[in-house]
LOKOLGU-58614 format. One record per atom (N, C-alpha, C, O): residue number from 1; residue in three letters; x, y, z. Coordinates in Angstrom, 1 decimal. Example, Ala and Ser with C-alpha at 12.3 -4.5 7.8 and 13.67 -1.06 7.14 Angstrom:
<pts>
+-----+-----+--------+--------+--------+
!   i !  aa !   east !  north !     up !
+-----+-----+--------+--------+--------+
!   1 ! ALA !   13.2 !   -5.7 !    7.8 !
!   1 ! ALA !   12.3 !   -4.5 !    7.8 !
!   1 ! ALA !   13.2 !   -3.3 !    7.8 !
!   1 ! ALA !   14.2 !   -3.3 !    8.5 !
!   2 ! SER !   12.8 !   -2.2 !    7.1 !
!   2 ! SER !   13.7 !   -1.1 !    7.1 !
!   2 ! SER !   12.9 !    0.0 !    7.9 !
!   2 ! SER !   13.4 !    1.1 !    8.0 !
+-----+-----+--------+--------+--------+
</pts>
This chain:
<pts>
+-----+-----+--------+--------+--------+
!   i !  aa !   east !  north !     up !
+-----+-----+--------+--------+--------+
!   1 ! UNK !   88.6 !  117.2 !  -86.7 !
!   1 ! UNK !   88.6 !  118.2 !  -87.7 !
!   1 ! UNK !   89.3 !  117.7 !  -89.0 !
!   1 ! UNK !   88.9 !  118.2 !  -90.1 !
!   2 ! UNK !   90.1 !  116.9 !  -88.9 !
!   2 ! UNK !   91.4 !  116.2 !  -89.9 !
!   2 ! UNK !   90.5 !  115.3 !  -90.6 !
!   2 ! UNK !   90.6 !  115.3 !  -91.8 !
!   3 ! UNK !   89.4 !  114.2 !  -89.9 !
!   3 ! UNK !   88.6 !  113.6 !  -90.5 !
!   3 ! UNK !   87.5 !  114.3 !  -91.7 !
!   3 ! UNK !   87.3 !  113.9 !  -92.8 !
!   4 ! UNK !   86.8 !  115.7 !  -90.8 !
!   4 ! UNK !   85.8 !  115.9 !  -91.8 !
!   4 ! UNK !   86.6 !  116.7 !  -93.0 !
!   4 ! UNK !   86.1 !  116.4 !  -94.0 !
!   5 ! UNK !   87.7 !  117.6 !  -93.1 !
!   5 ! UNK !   88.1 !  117.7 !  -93.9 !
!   5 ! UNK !   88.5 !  116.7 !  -95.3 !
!   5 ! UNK !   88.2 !  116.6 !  -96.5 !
!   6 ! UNK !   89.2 !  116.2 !  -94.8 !
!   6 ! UNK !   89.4 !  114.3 !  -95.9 !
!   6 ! UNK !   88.2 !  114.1 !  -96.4 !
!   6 ! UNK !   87.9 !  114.4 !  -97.6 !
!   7 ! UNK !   87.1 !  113.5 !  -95.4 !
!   7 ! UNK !   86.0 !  113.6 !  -95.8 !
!   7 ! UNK !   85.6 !  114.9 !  -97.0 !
!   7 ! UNK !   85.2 !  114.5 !  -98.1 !
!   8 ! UNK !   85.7 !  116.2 !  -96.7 !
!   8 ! UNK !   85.2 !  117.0 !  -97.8 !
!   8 ! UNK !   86.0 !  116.9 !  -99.2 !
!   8 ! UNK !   85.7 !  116.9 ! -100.4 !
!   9 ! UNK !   87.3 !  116.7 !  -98.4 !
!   9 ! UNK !   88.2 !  116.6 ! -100.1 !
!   9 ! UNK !   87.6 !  115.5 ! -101.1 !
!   9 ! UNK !   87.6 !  115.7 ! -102.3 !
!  10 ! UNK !   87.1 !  113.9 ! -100.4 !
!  10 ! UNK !   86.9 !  113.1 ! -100.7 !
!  10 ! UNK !   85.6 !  113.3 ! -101.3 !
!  10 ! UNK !   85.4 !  112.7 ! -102.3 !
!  11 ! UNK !   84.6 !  114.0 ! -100.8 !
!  11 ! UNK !   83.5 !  114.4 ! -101.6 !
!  11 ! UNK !   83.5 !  115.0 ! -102.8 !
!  11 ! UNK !   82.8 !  114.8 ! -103.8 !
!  12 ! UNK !   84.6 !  116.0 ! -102.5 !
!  12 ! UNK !   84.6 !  116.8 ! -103.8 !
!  12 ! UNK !   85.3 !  116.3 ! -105.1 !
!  12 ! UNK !   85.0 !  116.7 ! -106.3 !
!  13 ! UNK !   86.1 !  115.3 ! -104.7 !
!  13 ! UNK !   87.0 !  114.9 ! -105.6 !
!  13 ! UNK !   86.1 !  113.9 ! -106.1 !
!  13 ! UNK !   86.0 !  113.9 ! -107.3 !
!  14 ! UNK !   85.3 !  112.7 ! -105.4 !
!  14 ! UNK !   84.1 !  112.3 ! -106.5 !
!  14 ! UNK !   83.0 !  112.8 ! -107.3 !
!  14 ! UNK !   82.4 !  112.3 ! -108.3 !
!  15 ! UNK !   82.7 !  113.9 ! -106.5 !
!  15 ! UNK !   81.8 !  114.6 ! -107.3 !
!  15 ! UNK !   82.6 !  115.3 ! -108.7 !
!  15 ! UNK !   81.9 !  116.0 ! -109.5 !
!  16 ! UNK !   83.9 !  115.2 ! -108.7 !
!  16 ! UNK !   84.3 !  115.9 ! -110.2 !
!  16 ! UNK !   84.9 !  114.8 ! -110.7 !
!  16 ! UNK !   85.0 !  114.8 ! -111.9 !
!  17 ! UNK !   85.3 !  113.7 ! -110.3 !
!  17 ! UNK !   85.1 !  112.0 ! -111.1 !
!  17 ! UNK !   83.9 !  112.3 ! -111.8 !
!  17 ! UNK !   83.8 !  112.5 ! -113.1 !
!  18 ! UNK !   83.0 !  112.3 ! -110.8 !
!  18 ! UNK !   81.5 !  112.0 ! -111.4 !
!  18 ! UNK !   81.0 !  113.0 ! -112.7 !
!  18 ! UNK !   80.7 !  112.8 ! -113.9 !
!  19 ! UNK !   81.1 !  114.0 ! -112.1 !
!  19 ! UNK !   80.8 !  114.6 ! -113.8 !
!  19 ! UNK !   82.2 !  114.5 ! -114.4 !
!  19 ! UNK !   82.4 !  115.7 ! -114.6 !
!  20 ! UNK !   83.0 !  114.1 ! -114.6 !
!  20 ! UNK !   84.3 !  113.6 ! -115.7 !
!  20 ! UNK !   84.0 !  112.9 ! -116.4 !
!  20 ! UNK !   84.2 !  112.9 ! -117.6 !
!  21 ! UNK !   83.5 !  112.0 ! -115.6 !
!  21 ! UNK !   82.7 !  110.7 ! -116.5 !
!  21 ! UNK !   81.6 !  111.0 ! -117.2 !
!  21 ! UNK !   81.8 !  111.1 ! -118.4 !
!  22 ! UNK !   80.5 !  111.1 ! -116.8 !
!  22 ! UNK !   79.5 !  111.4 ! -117.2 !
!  22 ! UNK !   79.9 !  112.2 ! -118.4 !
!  22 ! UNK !   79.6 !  111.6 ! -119.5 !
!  23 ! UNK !   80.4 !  113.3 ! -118.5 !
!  23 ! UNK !   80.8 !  114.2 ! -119.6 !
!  23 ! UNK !   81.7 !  112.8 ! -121.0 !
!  23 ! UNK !   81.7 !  112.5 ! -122.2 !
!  24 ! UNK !   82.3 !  112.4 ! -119.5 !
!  24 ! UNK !   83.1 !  111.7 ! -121.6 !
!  24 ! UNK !   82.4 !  110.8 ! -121.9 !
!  24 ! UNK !   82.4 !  110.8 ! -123.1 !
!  25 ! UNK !   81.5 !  110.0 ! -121.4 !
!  25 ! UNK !   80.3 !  109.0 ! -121.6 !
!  25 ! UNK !   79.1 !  110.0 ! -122.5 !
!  25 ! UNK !   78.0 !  109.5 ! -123.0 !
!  26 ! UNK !   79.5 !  111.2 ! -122.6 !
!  26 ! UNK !   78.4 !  112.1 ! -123.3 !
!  26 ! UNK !   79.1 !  112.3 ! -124.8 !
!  26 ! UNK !   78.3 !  112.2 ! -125.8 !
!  27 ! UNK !   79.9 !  112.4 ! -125.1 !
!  27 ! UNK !   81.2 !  112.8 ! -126.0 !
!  27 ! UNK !   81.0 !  114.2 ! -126.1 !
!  27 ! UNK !   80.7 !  115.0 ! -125.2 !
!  28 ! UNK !   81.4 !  114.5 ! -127.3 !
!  28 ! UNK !   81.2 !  116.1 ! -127.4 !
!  28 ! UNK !   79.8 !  116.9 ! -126.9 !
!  28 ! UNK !   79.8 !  118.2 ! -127.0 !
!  29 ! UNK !   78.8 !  116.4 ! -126.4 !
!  29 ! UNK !   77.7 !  117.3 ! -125.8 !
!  29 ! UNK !   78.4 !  117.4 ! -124.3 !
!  29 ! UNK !   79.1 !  116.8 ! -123.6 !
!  30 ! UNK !   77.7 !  118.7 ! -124.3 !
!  30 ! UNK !   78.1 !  118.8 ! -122.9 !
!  30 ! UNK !   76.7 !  118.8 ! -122.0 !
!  30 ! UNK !   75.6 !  119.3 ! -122.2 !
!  31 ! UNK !   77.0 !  118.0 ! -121.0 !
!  31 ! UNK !   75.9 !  118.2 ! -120.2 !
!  31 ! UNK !   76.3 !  118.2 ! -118.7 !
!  31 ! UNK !   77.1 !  117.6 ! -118.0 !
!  32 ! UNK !   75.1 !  119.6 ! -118.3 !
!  32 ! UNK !   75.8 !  120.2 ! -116.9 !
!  32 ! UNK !   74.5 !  119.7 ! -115.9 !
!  32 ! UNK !   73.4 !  120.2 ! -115.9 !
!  33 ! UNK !   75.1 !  118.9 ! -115.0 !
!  33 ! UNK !   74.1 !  118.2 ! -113.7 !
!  33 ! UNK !   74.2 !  119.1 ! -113.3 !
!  33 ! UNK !   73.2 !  119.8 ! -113.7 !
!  34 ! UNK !   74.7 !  119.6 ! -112.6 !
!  34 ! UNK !   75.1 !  120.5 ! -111.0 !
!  34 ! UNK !   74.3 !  121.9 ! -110.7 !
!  34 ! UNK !   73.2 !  122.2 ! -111.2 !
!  35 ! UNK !   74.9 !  122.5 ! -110.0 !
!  35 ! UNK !   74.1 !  123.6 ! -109.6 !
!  35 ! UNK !   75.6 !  124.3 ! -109.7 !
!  35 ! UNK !   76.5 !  123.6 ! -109.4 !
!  36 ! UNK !   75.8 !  125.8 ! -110.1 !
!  36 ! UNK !   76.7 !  127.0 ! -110.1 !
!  36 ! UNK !   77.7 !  126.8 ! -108.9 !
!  36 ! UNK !   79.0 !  126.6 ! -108.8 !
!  37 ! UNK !   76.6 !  126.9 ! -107.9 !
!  37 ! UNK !   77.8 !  126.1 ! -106.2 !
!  37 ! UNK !   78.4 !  125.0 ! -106.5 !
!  37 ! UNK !   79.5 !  124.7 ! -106.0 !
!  38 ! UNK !   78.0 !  124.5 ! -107.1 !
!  38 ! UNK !   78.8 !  122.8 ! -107.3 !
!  38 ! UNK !   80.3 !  123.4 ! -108.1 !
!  38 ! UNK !   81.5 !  123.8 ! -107.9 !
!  39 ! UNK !   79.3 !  123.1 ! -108.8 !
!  39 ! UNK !   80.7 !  123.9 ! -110.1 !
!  39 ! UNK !   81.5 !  124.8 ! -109.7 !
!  39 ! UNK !   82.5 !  124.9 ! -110.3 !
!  40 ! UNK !   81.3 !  125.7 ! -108.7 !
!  40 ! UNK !   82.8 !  127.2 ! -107.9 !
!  40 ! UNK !   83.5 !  126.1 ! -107.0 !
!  40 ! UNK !   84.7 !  126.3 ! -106.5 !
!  41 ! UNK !   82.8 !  125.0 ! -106.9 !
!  41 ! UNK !   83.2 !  124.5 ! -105.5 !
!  41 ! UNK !   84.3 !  123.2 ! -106.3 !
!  41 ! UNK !   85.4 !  123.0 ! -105.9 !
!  42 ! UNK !   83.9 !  122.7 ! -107.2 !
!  42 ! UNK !   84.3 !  121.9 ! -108.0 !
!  42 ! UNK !   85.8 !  122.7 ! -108.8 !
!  42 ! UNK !   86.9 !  122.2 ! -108.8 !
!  43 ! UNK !   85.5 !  123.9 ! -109.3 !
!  43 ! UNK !   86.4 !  124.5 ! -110.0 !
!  43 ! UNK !   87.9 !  124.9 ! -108.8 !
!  43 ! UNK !   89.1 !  124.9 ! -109.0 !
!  44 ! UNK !   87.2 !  125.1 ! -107.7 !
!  44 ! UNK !   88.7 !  125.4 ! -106.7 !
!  44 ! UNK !   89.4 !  124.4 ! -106.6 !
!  44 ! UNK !   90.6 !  124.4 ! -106.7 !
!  45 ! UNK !   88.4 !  123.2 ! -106.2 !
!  45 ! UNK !   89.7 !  121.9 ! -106.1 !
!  45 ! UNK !   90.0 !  121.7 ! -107.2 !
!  45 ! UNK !   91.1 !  122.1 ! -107.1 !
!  46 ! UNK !   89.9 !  121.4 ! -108.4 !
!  46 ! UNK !   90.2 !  121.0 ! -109.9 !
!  46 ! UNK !   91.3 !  122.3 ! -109.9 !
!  46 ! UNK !   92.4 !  121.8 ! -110.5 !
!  47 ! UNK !   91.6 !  123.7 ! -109.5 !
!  47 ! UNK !   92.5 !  124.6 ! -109.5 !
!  47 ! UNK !   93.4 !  124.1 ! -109.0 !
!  47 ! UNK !   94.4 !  123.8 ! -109.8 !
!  48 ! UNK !   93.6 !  123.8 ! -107.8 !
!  48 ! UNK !   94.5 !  123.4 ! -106.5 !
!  48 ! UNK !   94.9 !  122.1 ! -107.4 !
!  48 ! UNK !   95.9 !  122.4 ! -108.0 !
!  49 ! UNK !   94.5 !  120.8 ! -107.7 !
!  49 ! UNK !   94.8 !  119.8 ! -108.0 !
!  49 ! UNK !   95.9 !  119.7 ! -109.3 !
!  49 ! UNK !   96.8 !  118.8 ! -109.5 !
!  50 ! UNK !   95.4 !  120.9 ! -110.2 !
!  50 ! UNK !   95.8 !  121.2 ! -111.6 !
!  50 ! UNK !   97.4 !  122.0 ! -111.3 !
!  50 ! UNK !   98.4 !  121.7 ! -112.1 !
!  51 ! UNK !   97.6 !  123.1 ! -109.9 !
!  51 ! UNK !   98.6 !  123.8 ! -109.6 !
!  51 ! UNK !   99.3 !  122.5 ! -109.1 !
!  51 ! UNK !  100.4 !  122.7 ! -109.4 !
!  52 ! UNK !   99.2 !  121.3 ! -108.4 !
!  52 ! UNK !  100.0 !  120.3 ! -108.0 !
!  52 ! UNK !  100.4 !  119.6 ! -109.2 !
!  52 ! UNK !  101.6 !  119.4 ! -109.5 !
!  53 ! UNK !   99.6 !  119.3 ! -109.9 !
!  53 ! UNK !   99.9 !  118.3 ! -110.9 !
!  53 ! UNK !  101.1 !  119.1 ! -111.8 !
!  53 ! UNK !  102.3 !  118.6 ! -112.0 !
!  54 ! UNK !  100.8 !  120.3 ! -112.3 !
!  54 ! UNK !  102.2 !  120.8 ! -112.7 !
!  54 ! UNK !  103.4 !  121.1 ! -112.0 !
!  54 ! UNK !  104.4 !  121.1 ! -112.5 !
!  55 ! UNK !  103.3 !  121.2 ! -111.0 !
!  55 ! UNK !  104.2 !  121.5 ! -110.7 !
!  55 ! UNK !  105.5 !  119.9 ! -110.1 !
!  55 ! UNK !  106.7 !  120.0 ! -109.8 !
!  56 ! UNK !  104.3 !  118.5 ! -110.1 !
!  56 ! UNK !  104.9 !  117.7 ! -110.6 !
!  56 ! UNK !  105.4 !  117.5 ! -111.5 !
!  56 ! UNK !  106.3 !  116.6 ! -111.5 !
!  57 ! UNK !  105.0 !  118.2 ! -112.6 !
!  57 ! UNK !  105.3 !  117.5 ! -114.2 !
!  57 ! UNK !  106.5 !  118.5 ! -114.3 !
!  57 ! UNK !  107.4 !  118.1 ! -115.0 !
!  58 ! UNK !  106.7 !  119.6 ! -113.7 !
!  58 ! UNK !  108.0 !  120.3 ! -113.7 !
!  58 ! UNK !  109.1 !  119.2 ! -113.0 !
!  58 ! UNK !  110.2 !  119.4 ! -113.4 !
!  59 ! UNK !  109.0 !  118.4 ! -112.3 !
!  59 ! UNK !  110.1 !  117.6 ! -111.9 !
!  59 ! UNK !  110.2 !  116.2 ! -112.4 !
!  59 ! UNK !  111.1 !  115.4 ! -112.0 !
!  60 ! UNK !  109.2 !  115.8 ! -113.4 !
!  60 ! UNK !  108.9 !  114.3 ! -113.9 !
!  60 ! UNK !  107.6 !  114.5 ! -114.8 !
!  60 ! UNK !  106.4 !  114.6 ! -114.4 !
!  61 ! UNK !  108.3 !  114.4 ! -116.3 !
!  61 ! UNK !  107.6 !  114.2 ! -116.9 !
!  61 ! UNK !  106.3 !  113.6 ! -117.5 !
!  61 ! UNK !  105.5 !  114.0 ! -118.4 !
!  62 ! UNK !  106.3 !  112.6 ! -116.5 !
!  62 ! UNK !  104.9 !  111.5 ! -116.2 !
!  62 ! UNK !  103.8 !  112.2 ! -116.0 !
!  62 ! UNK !  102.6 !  111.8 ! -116.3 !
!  63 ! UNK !  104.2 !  113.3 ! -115.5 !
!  63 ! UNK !  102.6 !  113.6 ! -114.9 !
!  63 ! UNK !  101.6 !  114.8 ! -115.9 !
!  63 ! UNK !  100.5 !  115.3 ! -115.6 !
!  64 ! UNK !  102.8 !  115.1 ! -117.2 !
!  64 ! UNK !  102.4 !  115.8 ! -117.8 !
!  64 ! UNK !  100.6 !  115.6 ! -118.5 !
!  64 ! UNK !   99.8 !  116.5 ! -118.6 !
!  65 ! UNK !  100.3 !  114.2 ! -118.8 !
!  65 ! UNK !   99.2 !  113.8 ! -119.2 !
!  65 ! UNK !   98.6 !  114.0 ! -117.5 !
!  65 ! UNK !   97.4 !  114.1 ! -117.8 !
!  66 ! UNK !   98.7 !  114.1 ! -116.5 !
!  66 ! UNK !   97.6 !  114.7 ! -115.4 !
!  66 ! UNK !   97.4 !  116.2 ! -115.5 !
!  66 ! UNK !   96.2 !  116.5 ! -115.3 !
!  67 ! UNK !   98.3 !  117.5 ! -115.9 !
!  67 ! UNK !   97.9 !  118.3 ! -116.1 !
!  67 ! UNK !   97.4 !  118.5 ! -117.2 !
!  67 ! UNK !   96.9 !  119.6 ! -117.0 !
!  68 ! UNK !   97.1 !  117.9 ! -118.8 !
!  68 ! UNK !   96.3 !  117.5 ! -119.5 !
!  68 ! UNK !   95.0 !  117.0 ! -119.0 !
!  68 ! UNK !   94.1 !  117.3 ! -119.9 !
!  69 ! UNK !   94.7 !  116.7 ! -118.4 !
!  69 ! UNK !   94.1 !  116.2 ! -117.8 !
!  69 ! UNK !   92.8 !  116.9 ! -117.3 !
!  69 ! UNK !   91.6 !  116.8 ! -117.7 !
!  70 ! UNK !   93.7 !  117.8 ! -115.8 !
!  70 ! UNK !   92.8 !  118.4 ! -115.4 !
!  70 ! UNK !   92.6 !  119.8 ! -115.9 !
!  70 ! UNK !   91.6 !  120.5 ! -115.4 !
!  71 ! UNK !   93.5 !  120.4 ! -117.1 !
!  71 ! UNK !   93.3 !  121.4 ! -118.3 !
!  71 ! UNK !   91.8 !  121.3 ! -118.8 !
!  71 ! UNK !   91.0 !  122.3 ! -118.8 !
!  72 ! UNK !   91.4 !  119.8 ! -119.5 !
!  72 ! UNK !   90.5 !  119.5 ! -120.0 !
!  72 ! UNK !   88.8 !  120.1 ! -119.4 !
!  72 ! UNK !   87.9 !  120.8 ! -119.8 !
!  73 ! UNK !   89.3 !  119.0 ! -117.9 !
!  73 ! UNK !   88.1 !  119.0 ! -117.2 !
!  73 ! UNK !   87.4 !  120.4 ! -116.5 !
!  73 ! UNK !   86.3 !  120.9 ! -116.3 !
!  74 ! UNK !   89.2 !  121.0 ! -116.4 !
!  74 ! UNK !   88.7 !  122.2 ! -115.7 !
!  74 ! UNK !   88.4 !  123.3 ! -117.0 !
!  74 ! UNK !   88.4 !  124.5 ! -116.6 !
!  75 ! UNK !   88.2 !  123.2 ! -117.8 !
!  75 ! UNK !   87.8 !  123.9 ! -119.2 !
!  75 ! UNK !   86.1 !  123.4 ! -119.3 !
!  75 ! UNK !   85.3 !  124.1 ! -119.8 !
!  76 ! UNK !   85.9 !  122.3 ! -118.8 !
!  76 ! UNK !   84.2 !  121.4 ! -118.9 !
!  76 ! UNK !   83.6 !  122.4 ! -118.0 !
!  76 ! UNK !   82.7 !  123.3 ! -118.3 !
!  77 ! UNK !   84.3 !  122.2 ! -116.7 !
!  77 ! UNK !   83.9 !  123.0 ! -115.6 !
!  77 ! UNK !   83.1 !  124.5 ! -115.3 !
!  77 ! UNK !   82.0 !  124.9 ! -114.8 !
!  78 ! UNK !   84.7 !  125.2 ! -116.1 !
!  78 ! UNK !   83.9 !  126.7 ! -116.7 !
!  78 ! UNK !   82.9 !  126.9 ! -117.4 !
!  78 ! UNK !   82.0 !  127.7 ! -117.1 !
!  79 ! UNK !   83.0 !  126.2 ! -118.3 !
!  79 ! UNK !   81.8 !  126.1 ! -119.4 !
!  79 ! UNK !   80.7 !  126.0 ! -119.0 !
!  79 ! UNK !   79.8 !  126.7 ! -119.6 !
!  80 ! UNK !   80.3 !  124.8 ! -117.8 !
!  80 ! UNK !   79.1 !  124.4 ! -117.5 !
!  80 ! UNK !   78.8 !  125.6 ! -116.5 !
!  80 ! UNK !   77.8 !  126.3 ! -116.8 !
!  81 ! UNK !   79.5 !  125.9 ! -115.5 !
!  81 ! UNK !   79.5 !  127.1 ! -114.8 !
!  81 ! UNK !   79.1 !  128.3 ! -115.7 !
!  81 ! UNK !   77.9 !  128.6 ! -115.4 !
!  82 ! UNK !   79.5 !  128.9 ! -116.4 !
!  82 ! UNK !   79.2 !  129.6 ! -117.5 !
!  82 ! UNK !   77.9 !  130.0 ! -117.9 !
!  82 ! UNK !   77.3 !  131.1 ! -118.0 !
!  83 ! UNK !   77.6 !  128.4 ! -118.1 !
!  83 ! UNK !   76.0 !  128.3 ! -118.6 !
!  83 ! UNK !   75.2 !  128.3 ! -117.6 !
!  83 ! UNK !   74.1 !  128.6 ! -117.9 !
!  84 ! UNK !   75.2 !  128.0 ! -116.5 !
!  84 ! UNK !   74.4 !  127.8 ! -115.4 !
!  84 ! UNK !   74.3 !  129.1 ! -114.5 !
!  84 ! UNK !   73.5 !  129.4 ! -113.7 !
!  85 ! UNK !   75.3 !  129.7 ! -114.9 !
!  85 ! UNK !   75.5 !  130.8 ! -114.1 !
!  85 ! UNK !   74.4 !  131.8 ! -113.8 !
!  85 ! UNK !   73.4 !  131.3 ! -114.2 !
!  86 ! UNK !   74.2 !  133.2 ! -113.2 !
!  86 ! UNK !   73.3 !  133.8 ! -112.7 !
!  86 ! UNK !   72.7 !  134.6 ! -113.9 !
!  86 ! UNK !   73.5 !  135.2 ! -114.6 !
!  87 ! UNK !   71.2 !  134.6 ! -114.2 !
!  87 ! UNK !   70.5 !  134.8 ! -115.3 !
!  87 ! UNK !   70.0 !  136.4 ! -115.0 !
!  87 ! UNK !   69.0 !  136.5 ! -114.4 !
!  88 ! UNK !   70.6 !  137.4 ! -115.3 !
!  88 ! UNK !   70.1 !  138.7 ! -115.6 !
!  88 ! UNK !   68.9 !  139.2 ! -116.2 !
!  88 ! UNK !   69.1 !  139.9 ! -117.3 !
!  89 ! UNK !   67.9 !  139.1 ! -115.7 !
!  89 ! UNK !   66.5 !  139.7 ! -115.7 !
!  89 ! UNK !   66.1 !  141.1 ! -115.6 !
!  89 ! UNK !   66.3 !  141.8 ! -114.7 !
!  90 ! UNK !   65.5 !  141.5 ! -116.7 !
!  90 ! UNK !   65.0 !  142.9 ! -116.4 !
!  90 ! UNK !   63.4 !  142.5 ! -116.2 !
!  90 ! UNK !   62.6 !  141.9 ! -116.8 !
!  91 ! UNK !   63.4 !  143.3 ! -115.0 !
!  91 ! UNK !   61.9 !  143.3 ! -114.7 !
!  91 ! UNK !   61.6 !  144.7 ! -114.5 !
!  91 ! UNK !   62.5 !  145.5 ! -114.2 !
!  92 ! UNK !   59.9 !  145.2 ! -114.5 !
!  92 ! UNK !   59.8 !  146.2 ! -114.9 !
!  92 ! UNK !   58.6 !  147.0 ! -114.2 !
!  92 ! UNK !   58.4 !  148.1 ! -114.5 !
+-----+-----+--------+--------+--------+
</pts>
Protein backbone atom coordinates (compact mmCIF):
# COMPACT_ATOMS: atom_id res chain seq x y z
CA UNK A 1 0.00 0.00 0.00
CA UNK A 2 3.14 2.35 1.10
CA UNK A 3 4.55 1.54 -2.47
CA UNK A 4 1.57 2.48 -4.64
CA UNK A 5 0.94 5.48 -2.71
CA UNK A 6 4.79 6.97 -3.24
CA UNK A 7 4.15 5.80 -6.48
CA UNK A 8 0.97 8.24 -6.79
CA UNK A 9 2.69 11.10 -5.00
CA UNK A 10 5.51 10.57 -7.48
CA UNK A 11 3.14 10.73 -10.35
CA UNK A 12 1.63 13.62 -9.38
CA UNK A 13 4.46 15.53 -8.51
CA UNK A 14 5.79 15.02 -12.15
CA UNK A 15 2.90 15.69 -13.73
CA UNK A 16 2.99 19.39 -12.05
CA UNK A 17 6.95 19.48 -12.92
CA UNK A 18 5.69 18.85 -16.25
CA UNK A 19 3.25 21.48 -16.78
CA UNK A 20 5.72 23.99 -14.66
CA UNK A 21 7.93 23.64 -17.24
CA UNK A 22 6.10 23.66 -20.07
CA UNK A 23 4.27 26.79 -18.81
CA UNK A 24 7.73 28.75 -18.22
CA UNK A 25 9.16 27.45 -21.58
CA UNK A 26 5.74 29.13 -22.84
CA UNK A 27 6.48 32.65 -21.07
CA UNK A 28 3.53 34.65 -20.41
CA UNK A 29 0.95 32.48 -22.55
CA UNK A 30 -0.59 30.27 -20.80
CA UNK A 31 -1.21 26.95 -22.09
CA UNK A 32 -3.39 24.31 -20.37
CA UNK A 33 -2.58 20.42 -21.45
CA UNK A 34 -4.59 18.70 -18.96
CA UNK A 35 -8.00 17.82 -18.37
CA UNK A 36 -10.05 19.74 -15.14
CA UNK A 37 -9.31 16.08 -13.18
CA UNK A 38 -5.74 16.69 -13.72
CA UNK A 39 -5.70 20.03 -12.57
CA UNK A 40 -8.24 19.32 -8.94
CA UNK A 41 -5.84 16.57 -8.65
CA UNK A 42 -2.75 18.66 -9.34
CA UNK A 43 -4.12 21.66 -7.33
CA UNK A 44 -4.48 19.37 -3.94
CA UNK A 45 -0.96 18.25 -3.98
CA UNK A 46 0.49 21.78 -5.02
CA UNK A 47 -1.94 22.81 -1.69
CA UNK A 48 -0.43 20.31 0.59
CA UNK A 49 3.12 20.97 -0.76
CA UNK A 50 2.63 24.92 -0.64
CA UNK A 51 1.10 24.40 3.38
CA UNK A 52 4.69 22.48 4.02
CA UNK A 53 6.81 24.72 2.34
CA UNK A 54 5.59 27.62 4.56
CA UNK A 55 5.42 26.42 7.25
CA UNK A 56 9.18 25.66 6.71
CA UNK A 57 9.93 29.07 5.73
CA UNK A 58 8.30 30.00 9.20
CA UNK A 59 11.42 28.24 10.77
CA UNK A 60 14.21 29.08 8.03
CA UNK A 61 14.11 31.53 5.79
CA UNK A 62 15.52 29.47 2.80
CA UNK A 63 12.55 28.19 1.89
CA UNK A 64 10.75 31.30 1.47
CA UNK A 65 11.60 31.28 -2.47
CA UNK A 66 9.72 27.52 -2.36
CA UNK A 67 6.64 29.06 -1.19
CA UNK A 68 7.08 31.61 -3.96
CA UNK A 69 7.24 29.19 -5.78
CA UNK A 70 4.53 27.00 -5.43
CA UNK A 71 2.28 30.56 -4.97
CA UNK A 72 3.17 31.01 -8.63
CA UNK A 73 2.39 27.56 -10.03
CA UNK A 74 -0.48 27.04 -7.95
CA UNK A 75 -2.05 30.49 -9.33
CA UNK A 76 -1.11 28.68 -13.26
CA UNK A 77 -3.05 25.84 -11.85
CA UNK A 78 -6.32 27.71 -11.02
CA UNK A 79 -6.30 29.51 -14.03
CA UNK A 80 -5.94 26.66 -16.37
CA UNK A 81 -8.62 24.92 -14.21
CA UNK A 82 -10.71 27.88 -14.50
CA UNK A 83 -10.63 27.79 -18.17
CA UNK A 84 -11.11 24.23 -18.63
CA UNK A 85 -13.63 23.96 -16.33
CA UNK A 86 -17.29 22.73 -16.79
CA UNK A 87 -18.99 24.61 -19.88
CA UNK A 88 -22.68 25.65 -19.09
CA UNK A 89 -24.95 25.00 -21.93
CA UNK A 90 -28.37 26.00 -22.43
CA UNK A 91 -30.14 23.64 -24.48
CA UNK A 92 -33.58 23.92 -25.46
Amino acid sequence: MARIRMSLVAALTLAVLTLAISSAAQGAGLQCAGTPEQYSAVIKQLEANAARAQALAEENPIYISDVEYYAAVLAEAHRCAAMLGPVATNSR
